[in-house]
N, C-alpha and C positions, 0 to 999 in steps of 0.2 A: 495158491497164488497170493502173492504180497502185495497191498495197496498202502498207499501213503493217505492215510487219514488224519494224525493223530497234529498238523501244521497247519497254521493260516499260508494261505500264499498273498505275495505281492504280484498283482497282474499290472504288466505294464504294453502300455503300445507303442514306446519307446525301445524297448531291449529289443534285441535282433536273434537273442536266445534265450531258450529255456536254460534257466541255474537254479542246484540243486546243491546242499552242502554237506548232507548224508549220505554217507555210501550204502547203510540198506536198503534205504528209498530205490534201489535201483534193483529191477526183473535182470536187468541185460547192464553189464556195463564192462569197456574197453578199454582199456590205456590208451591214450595218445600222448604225442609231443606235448609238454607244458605249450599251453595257448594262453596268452592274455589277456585281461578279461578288462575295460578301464571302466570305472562308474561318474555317475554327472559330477560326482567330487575330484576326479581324476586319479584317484585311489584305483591301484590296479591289483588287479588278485589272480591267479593262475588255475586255467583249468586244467585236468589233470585227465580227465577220464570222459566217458560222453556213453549215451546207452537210453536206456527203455523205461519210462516211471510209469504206473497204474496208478490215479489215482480216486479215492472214493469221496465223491459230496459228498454235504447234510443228505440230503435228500434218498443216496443210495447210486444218485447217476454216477457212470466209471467212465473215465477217460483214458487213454490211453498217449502219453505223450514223447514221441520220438526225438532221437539228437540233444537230449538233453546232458548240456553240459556239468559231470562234477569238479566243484568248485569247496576244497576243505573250508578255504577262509572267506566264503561268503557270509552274509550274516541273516539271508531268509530266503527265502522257495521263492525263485522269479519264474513267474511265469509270462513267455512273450505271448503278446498278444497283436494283431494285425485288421 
């Protein structure tokens, strides 16, 4: 099984999604309709695909993070937070 260890992530409690900008980072992942994506600079980038990341803390804890959108031209691991 594949975990994404090897990235810092940006957690935000602003984003409304998890983005993700590698496609192997991803167990599970789906085509969809290009989706929109706009950032607080209003720079908009296209998701493309949406699916399943594992990923591994320091520490060794795995998460499991569903709906995650990919996104080729984001520029770091968002993780939404609530």
């Amino acid at each position: 099984m594949a975990f994404v260890e090897d990235y810092s992530f940006c957690f935000d409690n602003g984003a409304t999604s998890h983005i993700l900008p590698v496609k192997a980072d991803f167990v599970d992942l789906n085509s969809i309709a290009p989706r929109s994506i706009q950032g607080v600079n209003r720079i908009t980038i296209l998701a493309i695909g949406i699916g399943l990341v594992k990923v591994r803390c320091r520490k060794g804890r795995r998460i499991t993070l569903r709906d995650v959108l990919y996104a080729l031209h984001a520029i770091l691991h968002l993780i939404s937070i609530e």
